[in-house]
N, C-alpha and C positions, 0 to 999 in steps of 0.2 A: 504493500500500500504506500509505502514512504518515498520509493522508486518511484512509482504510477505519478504522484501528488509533485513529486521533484519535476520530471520530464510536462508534465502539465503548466507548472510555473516557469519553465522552462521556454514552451511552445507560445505562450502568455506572453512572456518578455519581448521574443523574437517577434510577434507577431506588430504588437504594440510601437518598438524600434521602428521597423517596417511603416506602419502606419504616416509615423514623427516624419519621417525622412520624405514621405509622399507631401504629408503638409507642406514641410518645409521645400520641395521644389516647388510647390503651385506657388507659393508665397515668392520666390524668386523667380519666377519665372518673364514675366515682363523685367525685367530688369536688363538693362540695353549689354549685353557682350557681357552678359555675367559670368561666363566663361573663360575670358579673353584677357590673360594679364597684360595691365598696361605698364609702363613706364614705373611707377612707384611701386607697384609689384615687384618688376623685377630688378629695382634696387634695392628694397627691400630684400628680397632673395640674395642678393650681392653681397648683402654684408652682412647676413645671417651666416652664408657660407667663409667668410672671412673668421669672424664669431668662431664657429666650428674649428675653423682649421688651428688657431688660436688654442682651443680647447682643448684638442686632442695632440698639440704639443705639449700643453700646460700640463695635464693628465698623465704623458710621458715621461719629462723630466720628473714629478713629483714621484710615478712609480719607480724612475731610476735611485733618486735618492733615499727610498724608504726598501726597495729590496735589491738593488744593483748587484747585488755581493753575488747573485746566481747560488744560492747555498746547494742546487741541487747537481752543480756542478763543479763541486769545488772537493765534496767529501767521499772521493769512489775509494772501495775498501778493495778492490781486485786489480791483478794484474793489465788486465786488458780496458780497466774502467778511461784511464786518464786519456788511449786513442777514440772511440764513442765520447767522452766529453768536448773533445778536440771538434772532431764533428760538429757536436750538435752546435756548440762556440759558434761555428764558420757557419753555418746554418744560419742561425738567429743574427750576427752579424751582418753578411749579406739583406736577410729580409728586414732588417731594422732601413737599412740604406735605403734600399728599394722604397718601403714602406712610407720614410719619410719625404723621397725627391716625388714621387706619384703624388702622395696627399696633398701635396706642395701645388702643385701644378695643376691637379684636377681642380681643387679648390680657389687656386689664384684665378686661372683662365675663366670659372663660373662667373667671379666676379668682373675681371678686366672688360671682357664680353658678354656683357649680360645686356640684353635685349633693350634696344633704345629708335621710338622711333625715329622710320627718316633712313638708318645705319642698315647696310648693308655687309655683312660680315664675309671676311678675307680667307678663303676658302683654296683648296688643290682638290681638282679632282682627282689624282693620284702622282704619288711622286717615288719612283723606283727607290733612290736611294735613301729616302726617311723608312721607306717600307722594309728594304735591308738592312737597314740599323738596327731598328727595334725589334727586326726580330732574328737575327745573328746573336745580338748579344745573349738575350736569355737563350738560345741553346747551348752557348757557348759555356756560361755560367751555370745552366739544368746539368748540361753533360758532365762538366767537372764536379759539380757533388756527385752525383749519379754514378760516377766511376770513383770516386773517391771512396765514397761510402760502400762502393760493391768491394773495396781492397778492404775496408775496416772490414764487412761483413766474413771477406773470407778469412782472414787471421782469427778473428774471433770462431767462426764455427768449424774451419780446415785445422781444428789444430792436432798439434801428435802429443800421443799418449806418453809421458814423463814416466821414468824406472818408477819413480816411489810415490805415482798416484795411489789415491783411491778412491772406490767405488761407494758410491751412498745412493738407494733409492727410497726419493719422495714418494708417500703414497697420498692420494688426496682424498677423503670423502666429505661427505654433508655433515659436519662442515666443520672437519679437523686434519691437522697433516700427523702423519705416521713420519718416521725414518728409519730403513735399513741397511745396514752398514755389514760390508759384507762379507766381514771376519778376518785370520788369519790368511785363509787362502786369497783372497781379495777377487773372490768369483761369488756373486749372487748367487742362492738355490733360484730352480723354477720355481716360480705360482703363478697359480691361478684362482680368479673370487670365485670359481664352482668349487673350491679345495677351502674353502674358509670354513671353520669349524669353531663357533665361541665356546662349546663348552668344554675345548681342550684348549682355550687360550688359544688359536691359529685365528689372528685377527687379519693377516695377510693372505691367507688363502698359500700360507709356502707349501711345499711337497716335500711329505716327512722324507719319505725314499731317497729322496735325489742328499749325494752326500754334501757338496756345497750348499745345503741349505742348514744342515747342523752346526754351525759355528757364525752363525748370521743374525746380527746383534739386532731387535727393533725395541725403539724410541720415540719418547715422545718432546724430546728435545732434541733441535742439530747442535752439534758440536764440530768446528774444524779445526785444524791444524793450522796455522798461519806459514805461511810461503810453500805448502804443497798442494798442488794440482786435486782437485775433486773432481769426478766424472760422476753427474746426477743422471739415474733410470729415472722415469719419471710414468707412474702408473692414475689412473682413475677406477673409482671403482662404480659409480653413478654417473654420472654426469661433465659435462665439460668445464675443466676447474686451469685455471693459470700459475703455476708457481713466479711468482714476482718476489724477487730480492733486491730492493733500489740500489741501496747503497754500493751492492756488487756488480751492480749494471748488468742483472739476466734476468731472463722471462722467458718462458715457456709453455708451451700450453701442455696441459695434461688430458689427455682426451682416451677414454674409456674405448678397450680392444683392442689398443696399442700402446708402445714404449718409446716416448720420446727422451732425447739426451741431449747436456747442455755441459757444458765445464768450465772450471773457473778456478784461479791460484786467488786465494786469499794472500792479502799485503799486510795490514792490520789487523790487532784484536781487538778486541774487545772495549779492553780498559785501555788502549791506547786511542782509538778515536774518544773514549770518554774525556781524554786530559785534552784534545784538541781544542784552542781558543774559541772557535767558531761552535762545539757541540757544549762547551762550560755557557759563553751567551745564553746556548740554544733551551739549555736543560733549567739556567737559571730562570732565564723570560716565562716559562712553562713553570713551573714550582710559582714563580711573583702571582701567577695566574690563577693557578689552582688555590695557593693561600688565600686569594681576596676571595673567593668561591665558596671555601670551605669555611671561613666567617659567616655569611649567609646562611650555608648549611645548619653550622651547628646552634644559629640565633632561632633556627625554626627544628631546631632538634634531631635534625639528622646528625648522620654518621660524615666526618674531614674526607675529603680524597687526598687517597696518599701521595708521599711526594713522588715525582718522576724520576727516571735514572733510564739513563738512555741503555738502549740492546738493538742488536741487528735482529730485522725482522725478517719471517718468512710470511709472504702473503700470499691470499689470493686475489687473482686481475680479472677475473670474471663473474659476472651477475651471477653468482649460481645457485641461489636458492634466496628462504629470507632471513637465512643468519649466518650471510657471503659478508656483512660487513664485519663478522668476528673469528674468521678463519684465518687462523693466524698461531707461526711457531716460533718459537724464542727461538736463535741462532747466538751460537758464541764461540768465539776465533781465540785461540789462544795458543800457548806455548806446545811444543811435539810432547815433551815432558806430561806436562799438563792433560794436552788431548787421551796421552795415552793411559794415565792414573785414570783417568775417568771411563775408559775404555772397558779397561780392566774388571773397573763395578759390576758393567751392564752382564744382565742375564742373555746366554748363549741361547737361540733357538730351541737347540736340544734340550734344554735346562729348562725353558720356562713353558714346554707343554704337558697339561694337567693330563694323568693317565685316568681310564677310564677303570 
């Protein structure tokens, strides 16, 4: 009933609208070239678009001064992150130029020539070498990103396997990530989600048989090594889910019936992007925020939010259900020492399935 009554007052409004706009042309309609901008029109129009062009320099500078720094380009924690930043730099560079000599000149020329009568406006009906300018150059400049970015593309995805990688597979579902890591021998077991059994603990669907699946460690935290090479399997078990790791500059989709793979050398850990000047700012500004928040809170008798402390994220990059915006796994980069004491803890495959 509440649908029916909505779309009612809906058809109501539309209808009503409709009516308004019918008065309102009979009501102009004697009205001599009511159509027909004149001279004050289109100076007015002149220096509205002056106005504009003004504006959206003004809006420019202001957002260079308040976020210039590119923060999302300035902190990549992977080996291959600083070429991809490089890129996008020369990217955004470029279209900044572009963007500002165009607005320049669309918006000048509105006004310079804006309709006067009497004025007959100065016109080519074609002229070979304007037409070869403008558009040589942007091929010239499309091609060199375009080829640029296919050499970044290949270094980042043609890469070769390092002696003392290892192998970790993401698993994604609705709407949490697994990780399995994939032991001593550094070879995955098979699985498969018709092999998933919860009331022996096989939350992967691994293959008890298969012997590389006995010593294959799963997690619900990643843990990496800093400066050795990880080779991510990358599995679904529902539906089409993304692993996005910003800071490490990868993304991948995870798409359910197959295994896709990404790799990347971790640079930094952990606690060393925490001591960075720019994540100390970052983590402060966020705690000053939360503080004044959690005053509120607790004036009206809630419970403070805690404070922040920054951690590399594992995310998801796609819409994939409706609690895609809390899919998400702590990631932490530390020392070989380190990675491997914690290694050590985790329960073996073998070890952690319930007998029946």
């Amino acid at each position: 009933m509440t649908a029916l009554l909505t779309i009612l007052v809906l058809v109501s409004i539309t209808v009503a609208v409709w009516q308004m706009v019918k008065i309102f042309d009979l009501a102009t309609a004697h009205t001599e070239n009511s159509q027909v901008a004149n001279d004050n029109d289109n100076r007015i129009q002149g220096y509205l678009m002056i106005g504009f062009l003004i504006f959206i320099y003004a809006i420019t500078i202001v957002s260079f001064m308040a976020y210039g720094d590119l923060p999302l380009m300035s902190n990549s924690a992977s080996a291959h992150g600083p070429g991809l930043d490089n890129l996008m730099i020369i990217s955004m560079v470029i279209i900044f130029i572009v963007q500002t000599i165009t607005q320049f000149l669309l918006h000048y020329f509105a006004f310079k020539y804006k309709g006067e009568k009497g004025r007959k406006a100065l016109f080519y009906a074609d002229n070979d070498k304007l037409e070869f300018i403008w558009t040589i150059i942007p091929v010239i400049v499309l091609a060199g990103l375009i080829i640029y970015g296919l050499f970044t593309w290949s270094d980042i995805m043609n890469y070769e396997k390092e002696d003392d990688h290892i192998v970790v597979e993401l698993y994604a579902q609705q709407f949490n990530w697994k990780a399995r890591y994939a032991g001593e021998d550094n070879v995955l077991g098979k699985a498969n989600v018709r092999l998933i059994d919860l009331d022996k603990a096989n939350i992967l669907g691994l293959d008890e048989s298969d012997p590389y699946a006995q010593d294959d460690v799963i997690t619900t935290e990643l843990h990496l090594p800093v400066g050795r090479q990880v080779i991510f399997k990358m599995r679904s078990q529902d539906v089409l889910h993304s692993a996005y790791m910003p800071h490490f500059r990868a993304q991948m989709n995870c798409v359910p019936g197959m295994v896709t793979q990404f790799a990347f050398t971790p640079t930094m850990t952990t606690e060393e992007m925490r001591q960075t000047p720019q994540m100390i700012d970052k983590v402060a500004n966020i705690n000053r925020i939360r503080t004044e928040k959690s005053k509120k809170l607790i004036e009206n008798g809630e419970e403070a939010l805690d404070r922040y402390e920054f951690d590399y994220l594992l995310l998801c990059n796609k819409i994939c259900g409706k609690s895609h915006y809390n899919m998400q796994m702590k990631i932490i980069v530390e020392s070989e020492e380190e990675y491997q004491a914690w290694l050590k803890e985790q329960k073996m495959f073998k070890n952690s399935l319930v007998q029946n």
